[in-house]
KEKE-3310 file (N, C-alpha, C; in steps of 0.2 Angstrom, whole numbers, plus 5000, padded with zeros to 4 digits):
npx = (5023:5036:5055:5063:5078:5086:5088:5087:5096:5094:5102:5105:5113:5124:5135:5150:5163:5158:5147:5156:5166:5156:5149:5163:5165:5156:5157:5169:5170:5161:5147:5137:5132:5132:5130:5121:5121:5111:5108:5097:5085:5079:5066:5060:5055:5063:5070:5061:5059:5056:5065:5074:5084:5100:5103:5113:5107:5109:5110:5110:5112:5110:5110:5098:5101:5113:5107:5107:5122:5125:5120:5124:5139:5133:5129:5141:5149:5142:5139:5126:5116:5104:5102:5096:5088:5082:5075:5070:5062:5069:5058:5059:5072:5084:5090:5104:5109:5104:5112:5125:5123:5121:5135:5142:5142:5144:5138)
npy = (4989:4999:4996:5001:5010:5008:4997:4986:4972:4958:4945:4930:4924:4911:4914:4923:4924:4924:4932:4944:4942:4941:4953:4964:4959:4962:4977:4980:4976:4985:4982:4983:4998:5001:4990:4982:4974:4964:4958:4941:4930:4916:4906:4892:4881:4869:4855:4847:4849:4858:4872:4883:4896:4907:4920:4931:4946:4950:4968:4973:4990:4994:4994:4990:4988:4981:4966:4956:4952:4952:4939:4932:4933:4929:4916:4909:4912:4910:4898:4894:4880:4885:4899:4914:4923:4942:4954:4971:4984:5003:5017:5029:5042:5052:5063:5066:5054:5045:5049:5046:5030:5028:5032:5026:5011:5001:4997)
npz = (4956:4959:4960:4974:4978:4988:4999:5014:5018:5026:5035:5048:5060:5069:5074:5080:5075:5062:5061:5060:5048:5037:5039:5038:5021:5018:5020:5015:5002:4995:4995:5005:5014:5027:5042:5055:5069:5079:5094:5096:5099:5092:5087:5078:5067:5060:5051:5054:5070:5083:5087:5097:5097:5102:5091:5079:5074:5057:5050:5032:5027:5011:4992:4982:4967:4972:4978:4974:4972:4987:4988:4984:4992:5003:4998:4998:5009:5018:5033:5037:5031:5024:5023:5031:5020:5019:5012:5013:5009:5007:5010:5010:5018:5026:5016:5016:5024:5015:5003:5007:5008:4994:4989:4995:4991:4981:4963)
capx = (5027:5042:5060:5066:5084:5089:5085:5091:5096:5094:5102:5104:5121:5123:5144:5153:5166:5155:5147:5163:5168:5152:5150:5167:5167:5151:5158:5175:5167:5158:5141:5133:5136:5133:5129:5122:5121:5108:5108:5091:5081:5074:5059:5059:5055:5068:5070:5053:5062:5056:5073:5078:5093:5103:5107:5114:5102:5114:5104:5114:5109:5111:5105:5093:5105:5117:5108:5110:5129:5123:5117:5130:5143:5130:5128:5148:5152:5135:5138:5120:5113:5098:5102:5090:5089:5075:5074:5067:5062:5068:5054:5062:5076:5083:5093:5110:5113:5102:5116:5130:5122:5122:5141:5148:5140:5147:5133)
capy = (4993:5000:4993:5005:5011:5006:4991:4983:4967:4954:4939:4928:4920:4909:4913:4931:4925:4925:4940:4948:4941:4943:4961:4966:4956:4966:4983:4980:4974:4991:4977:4988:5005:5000:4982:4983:4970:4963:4949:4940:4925:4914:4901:4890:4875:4866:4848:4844:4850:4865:4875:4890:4897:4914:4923:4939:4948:4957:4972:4976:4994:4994:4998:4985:4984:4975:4962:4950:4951:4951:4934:4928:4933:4923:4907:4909:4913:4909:4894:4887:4876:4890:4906:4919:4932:4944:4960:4976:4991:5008:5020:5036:5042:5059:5065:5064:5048:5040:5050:5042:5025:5027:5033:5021:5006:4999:4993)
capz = (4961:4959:4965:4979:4976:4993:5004:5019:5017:5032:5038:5055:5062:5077:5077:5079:5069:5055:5058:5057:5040:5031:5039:5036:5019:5013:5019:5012:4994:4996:4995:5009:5016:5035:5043:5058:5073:5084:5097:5096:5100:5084:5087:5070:5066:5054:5049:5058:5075:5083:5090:5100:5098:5102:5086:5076:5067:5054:5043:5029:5024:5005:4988:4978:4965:4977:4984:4970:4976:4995:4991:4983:4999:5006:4996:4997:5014:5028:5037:5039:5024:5021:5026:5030:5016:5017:5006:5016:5004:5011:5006:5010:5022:5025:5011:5017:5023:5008:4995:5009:5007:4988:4988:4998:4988:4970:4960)
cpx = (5034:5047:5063:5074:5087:5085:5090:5089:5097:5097:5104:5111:5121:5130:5144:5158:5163:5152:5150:5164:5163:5149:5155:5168:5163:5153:5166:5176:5163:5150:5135:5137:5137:5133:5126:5120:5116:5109:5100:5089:5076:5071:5058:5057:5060:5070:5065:5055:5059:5063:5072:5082:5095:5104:5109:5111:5108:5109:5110:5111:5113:5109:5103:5098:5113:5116:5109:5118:5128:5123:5123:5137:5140:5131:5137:5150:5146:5136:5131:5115:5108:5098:5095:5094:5082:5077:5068:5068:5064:5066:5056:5068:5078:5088:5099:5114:5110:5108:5123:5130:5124:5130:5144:5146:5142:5142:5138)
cpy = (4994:4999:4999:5005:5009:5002:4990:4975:4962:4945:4937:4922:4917:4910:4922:4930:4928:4930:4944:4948:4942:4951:4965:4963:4962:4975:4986:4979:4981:4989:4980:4994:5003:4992:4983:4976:4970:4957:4948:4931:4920:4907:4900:4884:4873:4856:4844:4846:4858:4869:4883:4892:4906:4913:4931:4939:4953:4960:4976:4982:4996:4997:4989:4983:4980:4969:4957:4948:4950:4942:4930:4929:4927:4916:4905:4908:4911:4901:4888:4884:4882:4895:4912:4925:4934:4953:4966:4982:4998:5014:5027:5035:5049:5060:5064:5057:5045:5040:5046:5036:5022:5028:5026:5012:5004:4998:4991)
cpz = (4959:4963:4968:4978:4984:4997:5010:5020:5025:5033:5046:5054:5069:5078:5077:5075:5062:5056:5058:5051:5038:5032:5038:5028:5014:5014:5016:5003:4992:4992:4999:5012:5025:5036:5050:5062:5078:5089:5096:5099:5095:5087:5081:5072:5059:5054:5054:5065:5077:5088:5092:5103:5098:5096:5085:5071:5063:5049:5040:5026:5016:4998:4984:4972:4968:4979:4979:4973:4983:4996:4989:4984:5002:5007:4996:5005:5020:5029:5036:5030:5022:5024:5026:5024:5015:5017:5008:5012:5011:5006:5005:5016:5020:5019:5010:5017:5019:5003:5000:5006:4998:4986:4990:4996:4980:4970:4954)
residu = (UNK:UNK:UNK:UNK:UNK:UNK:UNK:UNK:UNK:UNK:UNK:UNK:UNK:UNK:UNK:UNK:UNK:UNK:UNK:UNK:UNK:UNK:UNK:UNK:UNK:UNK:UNK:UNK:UNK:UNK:UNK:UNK:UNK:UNK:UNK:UNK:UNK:UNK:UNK:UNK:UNK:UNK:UNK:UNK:UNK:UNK:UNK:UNK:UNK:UNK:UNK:UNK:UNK:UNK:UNK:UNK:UNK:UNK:UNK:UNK:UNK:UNK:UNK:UNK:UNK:UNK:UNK:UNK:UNK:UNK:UNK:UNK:UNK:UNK:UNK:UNK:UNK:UNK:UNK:UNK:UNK:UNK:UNK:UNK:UNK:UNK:UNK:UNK:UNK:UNK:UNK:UNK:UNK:UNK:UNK:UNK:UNK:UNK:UNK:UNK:UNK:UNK:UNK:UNK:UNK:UNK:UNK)
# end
């Protein structure tokens, strides 16, 4: 399969500080074109505990060659010991905002 020229990269936050600074950090390094915010609900098990906790879902819309830099904002600037990173291909999209996405992105 072939890598997808733009993805949406995903991680999860328990503060708003921090998804401030790592959405502004990524759209200021020109890492992602957008960022956007969810509030949610995560159900996990972590250090043998099962927890549920309010978070922010952040989806960085991006391009594939970025995320390598994504992750390392990440491993640099996320808070929780093992952050979520998970790598969502985007298979198409309308024509304009894909060539926005791709301008407004350095590789």
């Amino acid at each position: 399969m072939n890598t997808p020229e733009f993805v949406i990269v995903q991680t999860t936050t328990d503060s708003e500080e921090e998804v401030q600074q790592l959405a502004a950090a990524a759209v200021e390094q020109q890492l992602a074109a957008c960022v956007q915010v969810s509030q949610v609900q995560s159900y996990y098990r972590w250090e043998g505990q099962v927890h549920h906790d309010s978070e922010f879902l952040l989806s960085f819309k991006t391009t594939a060659a970025a995320v390598d830099k994504l992750k390392k904002l990440f491993a640099d600037q996320h808070s929780y010991d093992e952050p979520e990173v998970v790598v969502i291909p985007i298979l198409d999209g309308s024509p304009g905002y894909l060539q926005w996405m791709r301008d407004s992105v350095t590789n």
